[in-house]
C-alpha positions in Angstrom: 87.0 37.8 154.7 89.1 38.4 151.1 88.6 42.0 151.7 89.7 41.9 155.6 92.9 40.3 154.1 93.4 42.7 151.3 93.2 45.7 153.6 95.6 43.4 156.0 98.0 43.3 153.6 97.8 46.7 151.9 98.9 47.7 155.8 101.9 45.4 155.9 103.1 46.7 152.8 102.3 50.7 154.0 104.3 49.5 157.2 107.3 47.9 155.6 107.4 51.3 153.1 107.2 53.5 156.5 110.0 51.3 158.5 112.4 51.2 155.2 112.7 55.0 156.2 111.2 56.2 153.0 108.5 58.1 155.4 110.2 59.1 158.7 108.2 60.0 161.0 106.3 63.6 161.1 105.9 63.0 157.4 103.0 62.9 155.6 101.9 59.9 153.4 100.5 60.2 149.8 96.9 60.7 149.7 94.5 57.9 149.3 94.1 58.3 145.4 98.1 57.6 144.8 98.3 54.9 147.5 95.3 53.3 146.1 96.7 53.3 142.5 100.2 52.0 143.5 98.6 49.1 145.6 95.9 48.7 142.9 93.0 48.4 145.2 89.6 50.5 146.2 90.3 53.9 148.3 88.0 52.2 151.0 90.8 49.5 151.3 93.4 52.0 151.6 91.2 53.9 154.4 91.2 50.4 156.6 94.1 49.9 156.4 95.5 53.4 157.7 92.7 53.1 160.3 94.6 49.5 161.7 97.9 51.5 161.1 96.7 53.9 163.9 95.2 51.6 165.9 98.9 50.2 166.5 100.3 53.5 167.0 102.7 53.8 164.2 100.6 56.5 162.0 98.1 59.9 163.1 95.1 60.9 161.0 94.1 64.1 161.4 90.9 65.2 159.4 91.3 67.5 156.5 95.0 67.2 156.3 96.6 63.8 155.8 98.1 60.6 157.3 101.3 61.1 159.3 103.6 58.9 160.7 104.6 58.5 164.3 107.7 57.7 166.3 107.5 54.2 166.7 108.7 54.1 170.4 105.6 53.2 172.0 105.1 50.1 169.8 105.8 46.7 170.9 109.0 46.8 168.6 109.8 50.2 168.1 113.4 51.1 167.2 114.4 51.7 170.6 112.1 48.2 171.5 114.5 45.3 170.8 115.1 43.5 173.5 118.2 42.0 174.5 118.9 38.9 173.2 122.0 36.3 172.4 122.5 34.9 169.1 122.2 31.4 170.7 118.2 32.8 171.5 117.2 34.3 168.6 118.0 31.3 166.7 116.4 29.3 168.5 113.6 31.2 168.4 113.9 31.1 164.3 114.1 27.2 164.7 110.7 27.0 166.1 109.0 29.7 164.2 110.0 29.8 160.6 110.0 25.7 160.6 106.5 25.6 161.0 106.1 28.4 158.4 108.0 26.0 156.3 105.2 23.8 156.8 102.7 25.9 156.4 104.0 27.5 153.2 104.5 24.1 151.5 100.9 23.5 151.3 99.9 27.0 149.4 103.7 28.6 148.0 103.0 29.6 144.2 105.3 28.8 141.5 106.5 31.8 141.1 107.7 32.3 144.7 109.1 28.9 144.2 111.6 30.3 141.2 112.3 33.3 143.4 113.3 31.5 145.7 115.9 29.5 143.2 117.1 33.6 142.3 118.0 33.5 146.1 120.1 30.6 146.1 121.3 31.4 142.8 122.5 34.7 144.5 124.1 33.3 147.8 126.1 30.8 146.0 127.8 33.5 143.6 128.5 35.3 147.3 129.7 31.8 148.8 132.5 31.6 145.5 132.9 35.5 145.9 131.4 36.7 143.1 128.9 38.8 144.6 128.3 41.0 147.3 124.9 40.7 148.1 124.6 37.1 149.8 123.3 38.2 153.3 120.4 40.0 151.5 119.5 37.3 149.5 119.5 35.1 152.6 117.1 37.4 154.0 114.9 37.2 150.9 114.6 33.8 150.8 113.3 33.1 154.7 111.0 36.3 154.0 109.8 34.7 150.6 109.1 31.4 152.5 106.9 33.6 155.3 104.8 36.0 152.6 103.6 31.7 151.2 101.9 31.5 154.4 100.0 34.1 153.6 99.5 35.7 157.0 100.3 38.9 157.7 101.2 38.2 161.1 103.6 35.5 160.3 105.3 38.4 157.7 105.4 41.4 160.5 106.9 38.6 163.2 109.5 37.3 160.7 110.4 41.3 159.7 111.2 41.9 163.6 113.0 38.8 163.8 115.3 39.7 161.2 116.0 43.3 162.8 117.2 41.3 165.6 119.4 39.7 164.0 120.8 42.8 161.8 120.4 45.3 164.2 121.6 44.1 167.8 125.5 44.7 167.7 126.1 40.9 169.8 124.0 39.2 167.2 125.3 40.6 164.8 129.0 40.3 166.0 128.0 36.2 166.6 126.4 35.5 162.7 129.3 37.7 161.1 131.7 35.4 162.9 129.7 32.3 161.5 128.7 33.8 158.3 132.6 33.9 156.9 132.9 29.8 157.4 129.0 29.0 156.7 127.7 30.1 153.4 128.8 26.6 151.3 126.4 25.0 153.9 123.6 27.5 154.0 123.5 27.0 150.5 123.2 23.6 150.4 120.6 23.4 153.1 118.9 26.4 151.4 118.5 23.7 148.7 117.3 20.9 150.4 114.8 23.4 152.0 113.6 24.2 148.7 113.1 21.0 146.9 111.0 20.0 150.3 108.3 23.0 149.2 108.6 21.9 145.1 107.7 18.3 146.7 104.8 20.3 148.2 106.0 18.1 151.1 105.2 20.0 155.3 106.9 17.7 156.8 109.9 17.9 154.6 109.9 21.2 155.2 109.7 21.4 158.6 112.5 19.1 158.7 114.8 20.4 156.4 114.0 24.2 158.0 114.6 22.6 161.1 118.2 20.8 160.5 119.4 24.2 158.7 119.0 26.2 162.3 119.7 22.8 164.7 123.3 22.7 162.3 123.5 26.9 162.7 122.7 26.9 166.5 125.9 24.7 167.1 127.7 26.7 165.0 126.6 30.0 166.9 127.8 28.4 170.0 131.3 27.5 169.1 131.2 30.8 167.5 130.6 32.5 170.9 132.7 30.4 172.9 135.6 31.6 170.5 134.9 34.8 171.1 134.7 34.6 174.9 138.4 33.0 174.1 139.6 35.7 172.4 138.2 38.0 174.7 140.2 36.3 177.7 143.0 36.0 176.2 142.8 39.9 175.5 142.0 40.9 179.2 144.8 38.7 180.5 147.2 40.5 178.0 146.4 43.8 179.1 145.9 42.8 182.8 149.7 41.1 182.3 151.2 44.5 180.4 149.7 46.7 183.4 151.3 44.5 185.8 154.6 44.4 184.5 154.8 48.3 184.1 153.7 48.0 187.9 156.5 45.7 188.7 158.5 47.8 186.7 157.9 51.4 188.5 157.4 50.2 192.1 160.5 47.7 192.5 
């Protein structure tokens, strides 16, 4: 079972090296010896976890010359895979899922996640008083911290697609910006509750507090949207108004 998880993980960590873009696809990856040293495990582990890697389609072995990666687009979330989704759903869907990773991760989350998750915080609030730049990615670190102290790799490739939803689909992404420039004093606070729930060692603190943090975004999101649905009347009556009066203007 350790071994099953070791090779699990060793693939997670291949994956997230292949999707950062460091090995586009066509390329080769380094040979078992080098992966094997950087992950600091047995070649055999290294071979496993290649072999689940092709099983889902996202790398080729071909005998006597290497491991290569593949286009992604016939995997369940290839690049081209995201599906279409609001703001409003997406969040919802984080309520549900990462709140019971909260849970989960309060009964097992090591010290030392626990003080990087403080660095998080630490980071968003300089962001919050403008003093740094990088508050988004720490936001991102945190929730992914959280999802590694489950200690499932499932939970960890879920949460990694979940977050390209939200970065990568342009009408997310146009909703949280929208949110993001009013909300970072109280993502930061409930970023803080959150945490002292998993010092407390506490799941059902954590749940709780994970769970207020998205029920508080979620109506945020929504008056978000709906001001942009203003905003967007308001525009198409102002150019349906100016086309009318040149109208009116040429055609007495």
């Amino acid at each position: 079972m350790a071994d099953q998880r070791l090779y699990n993980k060793v693939a997670n960590e291949i994956l997230k090296m292949i999707d950062s873009g460091m090995y586009p696809p066509g390329t080769r990856l380094p040979g078992e010896r080098e992966l094997a040293t950087k992950f600091d495990v047995s070649r055999v582990v290294i071979r496993e976890a290649e072999i689940s890697l092709e099983a889902v389609g996202r790398v080729e072995i071909k005998v006597g010359s290497g491991v290569y990666v593949r286009e992604p687009k016939n995997s369940l979330f290839g690049q081209s895979q995201l599906p279409s989704v609001s703001a409003f759903e997406l969040t919802q869907t984080r309520l549900l899922f990462e709140s019971e990773c909260a849970a989960l991760a309060a009964t097992m989350i090591t010290d030392e996640q626990l003080v990087a998750l403080e660095n998080t915080i630490i980071k968003m609030g300089e962001s919050a008083n403008g003093h740094s730049p990088d508050g988004e990615q720490a936001d991102r670190e945190f929730h992914h911290i959280i999802t590694q102290a489950t200690r499932n790799s499932a939970n960890e490739f879920f949460m990694e697609h979940l977050w390209r939803m939200r970065t990568e689909i342009n009408a997310v992404k146009k909703v949280y910006a929208a949110v993001c420039v009013e909300d970072s004093a109280h993502r930061v606070n409930e970023h803080v509750e959150i945490l002292n729930a998993l010092k407390s060692r506490d799941p059902d603190a954590a749940r709780r507090t994970m769970r207020e943090h998205f029920s508080r975004l979620l109506e945020a999101l929504l008056d978000a949207s709906e001001q942009q649905a203003i905003e967007e009347a308001r525009r198409r009556s102002s150019v349906d108004r100016e086309q009318f009066l040149k109208s009116a203007i040429h055609h007495p």
